[in-house]
N, C-alpha and C positions, 0 to 999 in steps of 0.2 A: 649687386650684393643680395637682392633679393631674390634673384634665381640662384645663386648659391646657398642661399635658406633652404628654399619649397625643396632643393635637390638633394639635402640633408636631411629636411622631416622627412620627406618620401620615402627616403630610405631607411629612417629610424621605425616609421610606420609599416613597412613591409615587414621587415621583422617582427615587430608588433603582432602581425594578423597572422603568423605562423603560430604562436597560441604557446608555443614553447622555445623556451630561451635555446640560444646556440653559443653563448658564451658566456664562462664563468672562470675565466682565468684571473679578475682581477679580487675573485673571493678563493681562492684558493693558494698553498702555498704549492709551487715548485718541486719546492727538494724534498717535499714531503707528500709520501705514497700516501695514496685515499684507501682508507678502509674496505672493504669488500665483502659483502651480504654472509657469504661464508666463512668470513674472518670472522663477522662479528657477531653469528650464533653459536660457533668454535669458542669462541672467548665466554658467554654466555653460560654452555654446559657447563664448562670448567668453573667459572664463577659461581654460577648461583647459587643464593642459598637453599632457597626451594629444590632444585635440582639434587644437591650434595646432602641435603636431608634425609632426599629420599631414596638414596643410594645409601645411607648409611643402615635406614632402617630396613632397607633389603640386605643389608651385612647383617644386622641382628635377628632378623627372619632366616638367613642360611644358617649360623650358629645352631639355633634352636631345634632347627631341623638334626643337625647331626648331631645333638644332642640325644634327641628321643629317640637314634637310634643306635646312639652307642649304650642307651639306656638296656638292648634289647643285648648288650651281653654282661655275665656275670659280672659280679662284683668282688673285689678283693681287695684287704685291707689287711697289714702288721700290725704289730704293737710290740713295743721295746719298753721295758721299765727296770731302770736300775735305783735304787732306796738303802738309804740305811736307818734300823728303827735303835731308841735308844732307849731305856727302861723295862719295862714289862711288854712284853710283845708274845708273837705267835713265832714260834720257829717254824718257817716257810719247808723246813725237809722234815721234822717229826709231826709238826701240828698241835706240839705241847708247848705251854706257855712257859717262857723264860724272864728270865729278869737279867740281861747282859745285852751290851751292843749288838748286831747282827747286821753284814749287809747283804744282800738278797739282789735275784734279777728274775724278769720273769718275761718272757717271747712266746709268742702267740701270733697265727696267721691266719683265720678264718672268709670264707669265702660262701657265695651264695645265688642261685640265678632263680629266676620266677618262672615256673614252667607251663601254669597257666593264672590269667587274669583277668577274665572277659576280653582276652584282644585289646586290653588298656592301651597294651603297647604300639599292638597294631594300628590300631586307629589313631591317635596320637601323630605318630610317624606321619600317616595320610593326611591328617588336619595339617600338621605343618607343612608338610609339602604343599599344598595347596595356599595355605597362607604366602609361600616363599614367591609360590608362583603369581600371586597376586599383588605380594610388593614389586615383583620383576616389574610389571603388567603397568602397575602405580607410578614408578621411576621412567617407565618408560613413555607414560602420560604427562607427566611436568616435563620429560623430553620436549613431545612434540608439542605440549601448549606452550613451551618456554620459545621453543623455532620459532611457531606461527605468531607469537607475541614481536618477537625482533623482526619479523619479515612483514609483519601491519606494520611499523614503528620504525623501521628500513624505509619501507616506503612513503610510511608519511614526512619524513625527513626527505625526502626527494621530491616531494608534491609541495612540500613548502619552502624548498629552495628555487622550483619552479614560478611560487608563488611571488617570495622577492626577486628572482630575477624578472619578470612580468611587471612588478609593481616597478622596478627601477627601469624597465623600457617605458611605461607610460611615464613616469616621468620624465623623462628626457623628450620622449614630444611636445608636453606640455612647454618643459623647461625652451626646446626649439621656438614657438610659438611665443611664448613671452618673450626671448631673443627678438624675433623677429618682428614684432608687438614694437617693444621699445625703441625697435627703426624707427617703423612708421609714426610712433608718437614723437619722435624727438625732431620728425620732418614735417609735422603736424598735420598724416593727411590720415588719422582714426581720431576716435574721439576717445578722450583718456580714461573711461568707464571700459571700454575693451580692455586695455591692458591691465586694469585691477581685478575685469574678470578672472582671465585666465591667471593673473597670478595667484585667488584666489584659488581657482582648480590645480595649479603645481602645487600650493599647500597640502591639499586632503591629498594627492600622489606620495607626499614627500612624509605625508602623516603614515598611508598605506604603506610604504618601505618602515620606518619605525616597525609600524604594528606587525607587519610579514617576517621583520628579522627577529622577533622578540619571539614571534609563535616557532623558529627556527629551532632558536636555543634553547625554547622551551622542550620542543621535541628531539632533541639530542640528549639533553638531561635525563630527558626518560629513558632511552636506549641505553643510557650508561648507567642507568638504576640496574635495566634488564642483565646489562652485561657486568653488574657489579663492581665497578671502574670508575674511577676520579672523573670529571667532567672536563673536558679538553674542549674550549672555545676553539681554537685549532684545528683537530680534526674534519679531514674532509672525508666523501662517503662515494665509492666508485659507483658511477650508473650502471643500468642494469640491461641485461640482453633485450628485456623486453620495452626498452623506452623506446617506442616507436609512436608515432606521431597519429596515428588511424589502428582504431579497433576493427578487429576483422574475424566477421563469426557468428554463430549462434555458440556458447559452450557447450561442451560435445556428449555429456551427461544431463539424465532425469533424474528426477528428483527421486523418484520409487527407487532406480538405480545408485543415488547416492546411498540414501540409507540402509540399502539391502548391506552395501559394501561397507558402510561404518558400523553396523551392527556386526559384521563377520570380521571385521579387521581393526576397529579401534580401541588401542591396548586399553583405554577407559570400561570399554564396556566387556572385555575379557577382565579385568580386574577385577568387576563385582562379579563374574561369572565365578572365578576362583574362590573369591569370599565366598559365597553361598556355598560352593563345596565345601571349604575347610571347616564351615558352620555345622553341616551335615556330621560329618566325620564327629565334629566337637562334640555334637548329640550323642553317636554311637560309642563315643570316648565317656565321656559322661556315665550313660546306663551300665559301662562295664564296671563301674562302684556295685552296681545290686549283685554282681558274680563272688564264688568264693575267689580266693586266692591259694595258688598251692604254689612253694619253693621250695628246692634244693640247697640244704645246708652243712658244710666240714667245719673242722676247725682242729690245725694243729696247736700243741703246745709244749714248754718246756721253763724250767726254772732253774737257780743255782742258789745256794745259801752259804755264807761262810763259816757256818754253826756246822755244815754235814764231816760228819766222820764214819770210816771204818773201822770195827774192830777183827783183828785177826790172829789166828793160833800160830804163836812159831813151832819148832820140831821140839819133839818131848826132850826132857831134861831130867836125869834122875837127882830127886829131893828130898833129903829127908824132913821122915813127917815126926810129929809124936809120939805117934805108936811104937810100942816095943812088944818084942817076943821075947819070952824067956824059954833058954834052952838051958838046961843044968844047971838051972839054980842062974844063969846069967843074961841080963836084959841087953836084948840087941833092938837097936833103933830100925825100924820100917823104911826103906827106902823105896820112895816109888815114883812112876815117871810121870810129870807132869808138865803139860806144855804153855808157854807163857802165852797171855794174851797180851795185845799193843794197839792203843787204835791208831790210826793214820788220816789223813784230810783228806776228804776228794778231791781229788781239782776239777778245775771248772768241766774241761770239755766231758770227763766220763761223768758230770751231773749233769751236762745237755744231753748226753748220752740217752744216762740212765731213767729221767723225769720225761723223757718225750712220750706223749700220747697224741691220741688224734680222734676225733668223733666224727660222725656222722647222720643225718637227720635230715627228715623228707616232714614243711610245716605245713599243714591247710588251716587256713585262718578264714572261719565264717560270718559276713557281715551279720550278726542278728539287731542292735540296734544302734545306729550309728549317731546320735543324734538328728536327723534328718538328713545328716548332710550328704547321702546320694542323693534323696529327692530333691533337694535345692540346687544342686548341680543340674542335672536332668532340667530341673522347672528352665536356671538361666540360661542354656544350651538352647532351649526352646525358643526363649526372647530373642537369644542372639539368629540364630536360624532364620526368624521370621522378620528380626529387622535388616538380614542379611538378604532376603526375598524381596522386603520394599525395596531398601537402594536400589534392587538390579532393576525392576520394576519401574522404580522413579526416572533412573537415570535412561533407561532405551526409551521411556519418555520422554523425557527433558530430550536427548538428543533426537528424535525425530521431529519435535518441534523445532530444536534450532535446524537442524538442516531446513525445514519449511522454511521458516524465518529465513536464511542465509540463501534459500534460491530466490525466494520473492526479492528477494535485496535486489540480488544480484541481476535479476529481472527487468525488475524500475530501475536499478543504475544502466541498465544497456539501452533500454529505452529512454532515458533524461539525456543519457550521451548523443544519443542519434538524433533526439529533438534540439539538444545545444548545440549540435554540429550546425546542424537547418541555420537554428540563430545566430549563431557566432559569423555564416556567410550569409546573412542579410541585414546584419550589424555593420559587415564588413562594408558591404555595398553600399549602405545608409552614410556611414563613416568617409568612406573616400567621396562619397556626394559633396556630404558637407562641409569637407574640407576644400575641397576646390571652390565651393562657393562662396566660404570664407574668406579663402587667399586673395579670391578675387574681390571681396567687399559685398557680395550678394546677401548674405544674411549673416544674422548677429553671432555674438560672442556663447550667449545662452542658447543657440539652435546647434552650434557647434560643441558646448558641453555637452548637451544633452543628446547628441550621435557620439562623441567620443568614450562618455560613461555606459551607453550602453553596450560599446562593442568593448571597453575594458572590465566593466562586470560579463559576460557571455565568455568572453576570455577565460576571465579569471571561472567561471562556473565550468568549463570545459575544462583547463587544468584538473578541477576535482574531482569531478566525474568520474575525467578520464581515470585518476588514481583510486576512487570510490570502486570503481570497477574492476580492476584488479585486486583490489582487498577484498572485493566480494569471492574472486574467481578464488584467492589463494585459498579465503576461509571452507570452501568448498572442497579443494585441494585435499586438505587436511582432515574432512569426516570421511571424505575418500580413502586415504592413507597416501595418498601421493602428494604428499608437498613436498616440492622442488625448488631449490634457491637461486632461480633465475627470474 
């Protein structure tokens, strides 16, 4: 029986020293497909809010823009008024005041364009186009920090299922060991301080899985913050092309070389590049208040009244009048021809007709004193400009220090990796010593913890590392412009 133990730990302990788990079929379900790195920054885009913010507000940055330059063609506007006035009023067709009902219409179509104005227009146009370009630039920055967010947080969900599947092999040795423990104690050839040893050391194992699957959950939770999604205890997560057991390499970029290429390609630092233009523009938008302005201005018009009449002559008619002639003593009546007048109502269309006019007018409107308000414009254009200069300033800052920061990382991680590899096979070695000197009764219960903890911490520091090290390489990736979901 006890060569069917040691043939079981042995084996449970090889696995062990490979430093990463080879089976997780019984944390996983079956019928259900595992997520996949690019399923779940896909889901991400789509969700986020931060993302969908700033796609919106790259919707109301293009608005704007076509705005200011539909601004740059005339303008045209109607007017329809139909009324009826009741009392004392103006008659709309003579202009003399009546005392009778009257209802009236009156249409009007005037139109106008600005044909100069300091370039308000022009520049304006520029400014927003540069602003549009820089919410693109914006949108397209929560892009990639939203990826590289899910792709650290991807991976650390991989590093700490490596971590409880790790903590549930060291358990199971210990768990082996206590088995085989309680052989030998129940045939009384240990002394029964060993067997509360180690059952003590499968406790803190059995503590490490708790605490490893809690830190699990906890890192899924967040993923599902990132992807905007209900928390699915469920959910499993496909490994990655790159889970391979030994790091290989110096990484293939400097550090001079990263930041040449995030300063020329990361849409962060093209977005304040764009702000500082639109800012520019804003100035020379600004100054175009101290210019005259000169426009082009028409304006047709026409009215009706139901008061308008015509009067008109019909064909003569002979009438007698009062006059007489006297011819031989006998008075004869004057007959003479006179032609009736009649007045008749316009109708409407010959008084749209007849009241059409149309004008014409070229305005120049001189600023002489505006309340200061060009100069307070001009002054805030300035502020904006120059706080538009620090961000760009601040920020190719700020990002050449993290890239320093993020190779140094990634530096010390490639070097802790290579120094924990060293440990983890002289752990190893230590480890397998004092288990066979165990098994065989050579030395204690505590000489045997104390090889076992070291190669399961070294273990477990080499799991992180090794993932430490890939978060450092992605973060690199990405001031690069080449982050890739593998």
């Amino acid at each position: 029986m006890q060569k069917m133990i040691n043939k079981k730990l042995l084996l449970l302990t090889c696995i062990c020293l490979l430093g990463f788990p080879l089976a997780r079929a019984q944390n996983s379900q079956i019928d259900k497909p595992s997520l996949t790195l690019e399923e779940s920054v896909n889901i991400a885009l789509k969700n986020n809010l931060e993302v969908r913010q700033n796609g919106l507000q790259a919707q109301s940055a293009s608005i704007l823009l076509k705005q200011s330059k539909w601004d740059m063609l005339p303008s045209i506007s109607g007017n329809i008024g139909h009324g009826r006035n009741q009392g004392r009023s103006i008659d709309p067709f003579t202009n003399a005041y009546i005392d009778q009902n009257v209802s009236f219409a009156n249409y009007s179509l005037s139109g106008g364009i600005t044909l100069f104005n300091g370039l308000l227009l022009q520049n304006t146009i520029k400014q927003n186009s540069f602003a549009f370009e820089a919410a693109k630039m914006e949108q397209q920055q929560a892009k990639d920090a939203l990826t590289l967010n899910v792709i650290l947080n991807y991976l650390q969900i991989l590093s700490n299922e490596d971590l409880l599947n790790q903590s549930i092999l060291q358990a199971r040795v210990s768990e082996e060991q206590v088995k085989r423990l309680q052989v030998l104690d129940k045939e009384g050839a240990i002394a029964p301080s060993l067997l509360f040893e180690l059952q003590g050391q499968l406790a803190n194992d059995e503590l490490a899985i708790v605490t490893n699957r809690n830190t699990l959950n906890l890192s899924k939770l967040s993923l599902s913050r990132l992807m905007n999604t209900e928390y699915d205890p469920e959910l499993t997560f496909a490994r990655l092309a790159t889970d391979k057991p030994e790091i290989q390499g110096e990484y293939p970029y400097k550090k001079d070389d990263i930041v040449t290429l995030a300063l020329n390609q990361l849409s962060l630092i093209k977005g304040t590049a764009f702000r500082k233009q639109s800012a520019i523009k804003g100035l020379q938008a600004s100054r175009s208040l101290r210019y005259p302005n000169l426009s082009l201005n028409s304006n047709l018009f026409s009215n009706f009244s139901s008061l308008a009449y015509r009067n008109e002559f019909g064909a003569p008619q002979p009438v007698t009048s009062n006059n007489y002639v006297s011819i031989n003593g006998t008075d004869y009546p004057v007959i003479m021809p006179e032609r009736p007048l009649s007045s008749q109502k316009i109708n409407y269309n010959d008084q749209i007709k007849n009241n059409f006019s149309s004008s014409f007018s070229i305005n120049l409107r001189i600023p002489i004193f505006n309340t200061v308000y060009a100069k307070s414009r001009i002054a805030q254009a300035k502020v904006d400009l120059m706080n538009a200069e620090l961000i760009e300033e601040t920020t190719q800052l700020q990002l050449k220090q993290a890239v320093d920061q993020a190779y140094f990382n990634m530096q010390a991680a490639k070097e802790r990796y290579e120094a924990i590899t060293r440990q983890v096979e002289a752990f190893k070695k230590s480890f397998s010593a004092a288990e066979v000197r165990f098994n065989a009764g050579a030395t204690t219960s505590v000489d045997y913890s104390v090889a076992k903890n070291n190669f399961d911490r070294a273990s477990i520091n080499l799991i992180n590392i090794r993932y430490e090290y890939i978060l450092r390489t992605k973060i690199l990736d990405y001031y690069r412009g080449a982050l890739e979901l593998n």
